[in-house]
N, C-alpha and C positions, 0 to 999 in steps of 0.2 A: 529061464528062471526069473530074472530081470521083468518080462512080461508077465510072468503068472504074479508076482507081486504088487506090480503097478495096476493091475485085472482088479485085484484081490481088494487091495488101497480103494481105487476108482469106486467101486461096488459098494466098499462098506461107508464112503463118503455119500453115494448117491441114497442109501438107503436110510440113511441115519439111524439114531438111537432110539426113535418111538419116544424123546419128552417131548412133552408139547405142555405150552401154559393154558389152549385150550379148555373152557368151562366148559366141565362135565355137568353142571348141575342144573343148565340151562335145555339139555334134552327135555325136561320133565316140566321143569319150570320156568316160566316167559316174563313173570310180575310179580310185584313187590309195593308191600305198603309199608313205610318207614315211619314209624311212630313216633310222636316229639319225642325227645332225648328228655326223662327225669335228670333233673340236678340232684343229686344225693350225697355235695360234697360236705361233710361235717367239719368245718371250722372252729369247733366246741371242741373237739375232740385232743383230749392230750396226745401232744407230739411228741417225739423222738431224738434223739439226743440229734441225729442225723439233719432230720425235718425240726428245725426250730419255731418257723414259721408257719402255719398253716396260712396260704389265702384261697380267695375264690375269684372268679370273675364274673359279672353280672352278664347275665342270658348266654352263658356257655355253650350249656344245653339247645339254644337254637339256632345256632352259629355251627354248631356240630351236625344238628338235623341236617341243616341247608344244605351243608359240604355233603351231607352223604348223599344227598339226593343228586345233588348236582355231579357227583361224582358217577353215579348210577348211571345217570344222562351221558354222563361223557365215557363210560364202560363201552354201554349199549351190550351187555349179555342179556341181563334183565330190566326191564323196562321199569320204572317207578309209575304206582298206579293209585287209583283209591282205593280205599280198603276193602272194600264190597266184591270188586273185579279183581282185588291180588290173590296171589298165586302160594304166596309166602308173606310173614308180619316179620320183621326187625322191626324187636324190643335193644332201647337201650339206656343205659345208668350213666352219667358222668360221678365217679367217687372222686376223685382228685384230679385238682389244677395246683401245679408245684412251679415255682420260679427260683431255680436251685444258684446260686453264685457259683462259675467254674473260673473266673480268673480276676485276679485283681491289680492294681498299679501298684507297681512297687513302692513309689513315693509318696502317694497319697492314701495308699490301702481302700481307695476306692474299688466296686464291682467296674470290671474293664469286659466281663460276657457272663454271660446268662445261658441258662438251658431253662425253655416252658416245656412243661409235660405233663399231658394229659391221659387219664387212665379212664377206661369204661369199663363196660360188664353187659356182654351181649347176649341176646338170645333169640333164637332162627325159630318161626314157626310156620308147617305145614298147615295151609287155615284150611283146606279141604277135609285135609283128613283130623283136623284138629291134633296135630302131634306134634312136639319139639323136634327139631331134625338135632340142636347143636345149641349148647351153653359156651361161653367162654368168659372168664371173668379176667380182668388187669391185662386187657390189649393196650397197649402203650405208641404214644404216639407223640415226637419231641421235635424241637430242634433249637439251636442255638443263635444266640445274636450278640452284637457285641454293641455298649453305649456309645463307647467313643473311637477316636481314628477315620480311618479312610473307608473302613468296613464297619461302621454305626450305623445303626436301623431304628425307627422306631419300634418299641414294644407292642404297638397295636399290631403292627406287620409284622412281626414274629408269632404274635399268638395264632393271627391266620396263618400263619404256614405249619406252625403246629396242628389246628385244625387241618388243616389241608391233608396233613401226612397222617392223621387218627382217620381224618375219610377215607384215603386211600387206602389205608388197611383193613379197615371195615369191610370194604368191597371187596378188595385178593381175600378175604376172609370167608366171605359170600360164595362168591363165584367160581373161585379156584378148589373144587371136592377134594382133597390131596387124601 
């Protein structure tokens, strides 16, 4: 009995469950043209009891292309191409660049960490057959830093790892057909 168990265990470890993070959407498709990123963040716009602040960052939008691309590059499902030769266009919006206060010093009530958070508004298109494969609006893409202590950063290096992490979701967004 002991053995038909250990059989049974062995087996269903060898065969595994069928996930796989595997792109499926690279069967069909090899390339990709990545369109400058529009800035569409309105800073005019009345804000929210939440959002006090509205800002922006000067050339967002191409800081965010770059990463995608270079993201793409370092996927390698699909290949980044020129437009003429792609497979598929990624369309994208930058709507908000938020630098939110999550923690402050007791004593001086000063910002002691920050979260950047960047939102886009994507959209996938088959240029062959001229059709939208996939819309996605408020992909969100963040992370945190702190000004001071032992773990202080600058804010330019936090914004790139923000970009960094909105690139990388772009692409799992891409490439992974879920």
């Amino acid at each position: 009995m002991k053995r038909i168990i250990i059989s049974l265990a062995l087996a269903f470890l060898i065969s595994g469950c069928g996930y796989t993070t595997r792109s499926q959407i690279t069967e069909k498709y090899k390339t990709i043209y990545i369109r400058q990123f529009q800035n569409n963040i309105d800073i005019t716009a009345e804000s929210s009891a939440a959002r006090k602040l509205k800002t922006n960052y000067p050339a967002i939008e191409t800081d965010i292309t770059q990463a995608v691309i270079d993201r793409f590059i370092w996927d390698g499902d699909i290949r980044p191409s020129r437009e003429e030769d792609a497979d598929l266009i990624l369309k994208g919006i930058v709507t908000e660049f938020r630098r939110d206060s999550l923690r402050y010093v007791r004593t001086t009530e000063e910002v002691e960490e920050y979260r950047i958070t960047l939102v886009v508004n994507l959209s996938l298109i088959d240029k062959k057959e001229n059709k939208m494969l996939w819309q996605e609006n408020n992909l969100v893409g963040d992370t945190s830093y702190f000004t001071q202590g032992l773990m202080a950063e600058p804010e330019q290096q936090a914004i790139q790892k923000a970009v960094e992490d909105i690139a990388r979701r772009i692409v799992e967004r891409v490439v992974e057909d879920w």
